[in-house]
N, C-alpha and C positions, 0 to 999 in steps of 0.2 A: 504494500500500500504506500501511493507516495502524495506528497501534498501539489497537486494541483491550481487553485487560486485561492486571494486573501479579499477579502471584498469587504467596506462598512457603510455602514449606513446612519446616518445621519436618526434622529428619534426625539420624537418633543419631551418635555420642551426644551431639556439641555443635555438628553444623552447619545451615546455612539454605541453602535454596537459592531460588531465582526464576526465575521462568517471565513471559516475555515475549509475548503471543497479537497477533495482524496480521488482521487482515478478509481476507487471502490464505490461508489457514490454514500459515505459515508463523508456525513460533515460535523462541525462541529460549532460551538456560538461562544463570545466571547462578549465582557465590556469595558474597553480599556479607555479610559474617562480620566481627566483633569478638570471638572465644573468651569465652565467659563473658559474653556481652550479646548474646544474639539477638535476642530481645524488642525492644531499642533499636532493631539493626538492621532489623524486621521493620517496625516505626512511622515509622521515617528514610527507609524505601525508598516508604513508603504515602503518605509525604508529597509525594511526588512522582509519582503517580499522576494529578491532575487536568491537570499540566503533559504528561504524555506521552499518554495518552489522546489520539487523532486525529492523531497526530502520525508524519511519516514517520520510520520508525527507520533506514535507511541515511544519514540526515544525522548520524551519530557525532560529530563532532568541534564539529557547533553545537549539539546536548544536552552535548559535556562541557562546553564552553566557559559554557554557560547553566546547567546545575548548580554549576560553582565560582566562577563571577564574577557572577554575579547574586546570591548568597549571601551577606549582608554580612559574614557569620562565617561565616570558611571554613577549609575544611584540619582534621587532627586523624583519629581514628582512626573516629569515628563518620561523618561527613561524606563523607570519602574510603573508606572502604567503600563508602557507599552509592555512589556515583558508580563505585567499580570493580561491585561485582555488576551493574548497570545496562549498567556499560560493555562486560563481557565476555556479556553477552545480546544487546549490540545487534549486536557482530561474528558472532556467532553466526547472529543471524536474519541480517545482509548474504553471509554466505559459502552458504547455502543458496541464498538470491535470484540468486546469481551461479555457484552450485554449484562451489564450490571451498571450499579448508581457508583459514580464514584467514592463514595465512601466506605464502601465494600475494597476499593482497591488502597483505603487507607487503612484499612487495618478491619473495618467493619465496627457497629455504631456502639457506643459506649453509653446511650441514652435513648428514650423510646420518642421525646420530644424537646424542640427545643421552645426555652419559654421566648418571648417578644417580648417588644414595648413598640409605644410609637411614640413621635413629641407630637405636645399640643401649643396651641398657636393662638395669640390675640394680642393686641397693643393697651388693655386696657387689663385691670382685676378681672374685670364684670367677665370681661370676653375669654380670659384662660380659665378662668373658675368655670364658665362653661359648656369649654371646649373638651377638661379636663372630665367633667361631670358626664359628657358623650362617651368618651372613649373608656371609660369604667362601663356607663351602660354595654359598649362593645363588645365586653370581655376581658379589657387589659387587665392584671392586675401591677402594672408598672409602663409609667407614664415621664416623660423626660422635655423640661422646659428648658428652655433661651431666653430668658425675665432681661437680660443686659439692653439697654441702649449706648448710645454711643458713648465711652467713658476713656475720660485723660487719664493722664500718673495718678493725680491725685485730683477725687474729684471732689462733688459738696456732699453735706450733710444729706438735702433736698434728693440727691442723685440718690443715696440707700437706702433713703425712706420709701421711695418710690419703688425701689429694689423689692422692700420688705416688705411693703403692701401687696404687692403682686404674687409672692411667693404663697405670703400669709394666706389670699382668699382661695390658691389652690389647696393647699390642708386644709382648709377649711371647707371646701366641697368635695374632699374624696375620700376625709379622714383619717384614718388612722390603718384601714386595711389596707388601705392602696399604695405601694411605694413610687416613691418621686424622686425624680435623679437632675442635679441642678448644672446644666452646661456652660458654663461661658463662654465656649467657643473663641478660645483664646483672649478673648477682646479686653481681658484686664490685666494690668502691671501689677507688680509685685504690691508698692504701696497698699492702694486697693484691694488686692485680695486679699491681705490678711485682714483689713476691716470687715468686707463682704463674708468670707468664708464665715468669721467670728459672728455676725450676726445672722447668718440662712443655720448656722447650725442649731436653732431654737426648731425648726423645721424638720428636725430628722432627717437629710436628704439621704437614697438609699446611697448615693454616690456625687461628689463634686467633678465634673468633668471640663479639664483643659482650662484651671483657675489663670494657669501665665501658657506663655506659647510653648513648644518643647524646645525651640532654643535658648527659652531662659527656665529650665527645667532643673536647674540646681536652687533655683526658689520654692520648688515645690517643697523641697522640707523645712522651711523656715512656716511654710503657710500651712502646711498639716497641724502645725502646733495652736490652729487657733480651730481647726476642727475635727470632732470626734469622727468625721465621715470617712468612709474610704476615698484615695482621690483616681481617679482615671487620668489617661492620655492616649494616645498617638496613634489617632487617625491622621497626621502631619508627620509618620515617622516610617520610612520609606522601605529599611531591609534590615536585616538582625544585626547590622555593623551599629547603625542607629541605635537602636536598645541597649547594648550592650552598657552604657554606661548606665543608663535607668535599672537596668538589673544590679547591677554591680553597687552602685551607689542604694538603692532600695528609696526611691524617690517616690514610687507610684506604689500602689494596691492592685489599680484595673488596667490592662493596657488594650487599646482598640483598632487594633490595625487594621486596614479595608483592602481586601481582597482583590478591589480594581487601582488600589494606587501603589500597596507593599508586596508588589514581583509576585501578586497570584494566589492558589492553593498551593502550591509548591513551599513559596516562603511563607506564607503566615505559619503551616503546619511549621516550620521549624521555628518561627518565632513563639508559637502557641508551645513548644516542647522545650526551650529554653524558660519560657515566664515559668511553666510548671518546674523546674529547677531551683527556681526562686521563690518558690509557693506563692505567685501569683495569679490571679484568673484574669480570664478574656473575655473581652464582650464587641465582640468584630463592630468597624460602623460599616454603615450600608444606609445612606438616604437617595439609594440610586434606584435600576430597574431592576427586570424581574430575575437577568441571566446572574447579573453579580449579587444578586439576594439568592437561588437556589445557588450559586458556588458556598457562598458561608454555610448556608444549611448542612450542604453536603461538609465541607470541614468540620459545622460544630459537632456534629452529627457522631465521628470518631475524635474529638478530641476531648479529655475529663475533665481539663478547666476553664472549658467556656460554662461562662455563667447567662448570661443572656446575649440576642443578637437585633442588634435594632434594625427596624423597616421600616419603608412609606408606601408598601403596594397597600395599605389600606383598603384589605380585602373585601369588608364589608360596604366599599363602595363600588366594589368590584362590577363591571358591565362593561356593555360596547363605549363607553365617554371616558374609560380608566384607563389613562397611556401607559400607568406600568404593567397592565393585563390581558390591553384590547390586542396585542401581536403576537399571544401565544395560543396556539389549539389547543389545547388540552388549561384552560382558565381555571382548572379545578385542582390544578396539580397541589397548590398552598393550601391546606385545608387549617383557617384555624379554628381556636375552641379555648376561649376561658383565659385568654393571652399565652398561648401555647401554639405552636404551628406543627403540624404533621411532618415527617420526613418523607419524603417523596422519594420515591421504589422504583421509576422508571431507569433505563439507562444512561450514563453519562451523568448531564446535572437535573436531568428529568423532565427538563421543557420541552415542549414540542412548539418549534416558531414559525411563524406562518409569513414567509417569506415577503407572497405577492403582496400581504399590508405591509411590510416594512417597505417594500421597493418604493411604495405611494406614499408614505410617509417620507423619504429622504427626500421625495421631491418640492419639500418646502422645508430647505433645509434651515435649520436657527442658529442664531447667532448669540446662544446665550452668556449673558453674563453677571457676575455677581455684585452687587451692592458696593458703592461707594460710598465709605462714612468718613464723618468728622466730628470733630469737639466744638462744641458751645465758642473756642477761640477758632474755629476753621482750622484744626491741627487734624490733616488724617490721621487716620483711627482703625487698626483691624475692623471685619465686618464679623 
């Protein structure tokens, strides 16, 4: 069997995906995504088209090893995308060839489900108290907010309050059963987190996620010390070279690597086999589609330290208007129940894509891109 052609396709409102074609007529799907840089992604993947062309794709591990070490500049968010959409296409086309789910070819499954969350969304108390109030009705029983607006080093009082209030009306409409996980999505400095952490921790949160960036990840233990929470990071942290000092140093509790941006199922299993070294767990991110949410499945599915896996195919809005569900035959494959999702049994990563919508979809292709913020002084600002 040799590889044939590498083809992507463009997909709203801001992702790519890849299709991998074999002279067997066995293919494979991939989604190798930088949010806000498809384009790059789609030229980065293309670049590597003359290399795989004739090439057997069930050799996975001597294409990854040949895409990051033959690379003289390697690593980073572009580079390790490409290498993960690549990488979760090539499992893909080997679990068909062998007709099994790929996590049968990692060892086979160490859990019967894995549990979810999804974040909930509003600019206001009123609006996340009950957005948060929905997704309980849904079934989640763990729910993950983004409460930050735009914030400098050091900001005002008026900025925390506001913080706290919004935190506050979601405990307050989910109670006590429901766990809540508080992201900053890097957008606070050091200053500020240890005031923020020290007061969301009246909150119980089940987890603090991404309090400073992971380049200033040697703050994170200075800011542990103002909460009892576990803290998470690195969906920003590209291959195991990156980790190694987070492990070594013991900075984090949760670590989040995404399977379309840290070199694929290939590497996260080994990043996910290193944290367990360190007795730490995993909770992959995924606010993508539906090919790089069934790759984590399949990983979490064989690995014993994931502890949850976050998603946005928000199943239960699931139908023909759902962009992360309407391109796959088989819509039924996610089964959830009670904030738990099913492991899906098919072959490869278990989707079946329906091509001819993809091909109509790329034909308006987006140009998306991510939020540009600033400070109260016009100082950019993380988004």
């Amino acid at each position: 069997m040799k590889i044939t052609d590498m083809k992507l396709y463009f997909m709203p409102h801001r992702f790519l995906l890849l299709k991998i074609e074999t002279d067997s007529g066995i293919c494979g799907w991939g989604e190798p995504l930088v949010e806000g840089r498809a384009a790059t992604l789609e030229a980065a993947v293309k670049e590597w088209k003359d290399y795989f062309v004739g090439k057997d794709p069930l050799q996975i591990e001597e294409h990854w090893q040949t895409m990051y070490r033959c690379a003289f500049y390697r690593g980073g968010p572009v580079m390790m995308s490409t290498i993960a959409g690549i990488d979760q296409a090539l499992w893909d086309i080997k679990g068909h060839f062998y007709n099994m789910p790929v996590y049968e070819m990692l060892g086979g499954k160490v859990k019967k489900c894995v549990k979810v969350y999804r974040s909930i969304h509003g600019d206001t108390p009123q609006e996340v108290a009950a957005d948060a109030k929905k997704a309980v009705a849904e079934g989640y029983t763990v729910i993950k907010t983004s409460p930050t607006d735009p914030t400098h080093y050091v900001d005002t009082l008026k900025s925390v309050e506001k913080l706290v209030e919004k935190v506050g009306a979601i405990r307050e409409a989910i109670g006590n059963e429901v766990d809540m996980a508080i992201d900053f999505h890097g957008r606070i400095h050091k200053p500020m987190a240890k005031v923020l952490t020290r007061e969301l921790d009246q909150f119980r949160p089940l987890f603090i996620e991404e309090p400073v960036l992971p380049t200033n990840m040697e703050a994170l233990r200075e800011v542990a010390k103002y909460t009892s929470s576990p803290i998470a990071i690195g969906e920003r942290m590209y291959n195991r070279w990156e980790y190694k000092t987070l492990f070594e140093q013991g900075y984090a509790d949760i670590i989040q690597p995404d399977l379309s941006h840290a070199g694929g199922i290939s590497e996260v299993r080994r990043i996910a086999a290193m944290a367990e070294a360190y007795d730490m767990a995993v909770a992959p991110h995924c606010p993508l589609d539906a090919i790089a949410f069934s790759s984590c499945i399949q990983l979490d599915a064989a690995t014993p330290n994931v502890i949850l896996q976050e998603q946005s195919i928000d199943i239960h809005d699931a139908g023909d208007d759902n962009p992360r569900m309407n391109f796959l035959k088989n819509k039924e494959v996610f089964n959830f129940n009670c904030g738990f999702v099913q492991i899906p049994e098919g072959p490869g990563l278990g989707v079946e894509v329906d091509e001819d919508f993809v091909k109509e979809q790329d034909k308006n292709r987006h140009n998306w891109k991510n939020p540009m913020w600033r400070t109260y002084d016009g100082t950019p600002i993380e988004w």
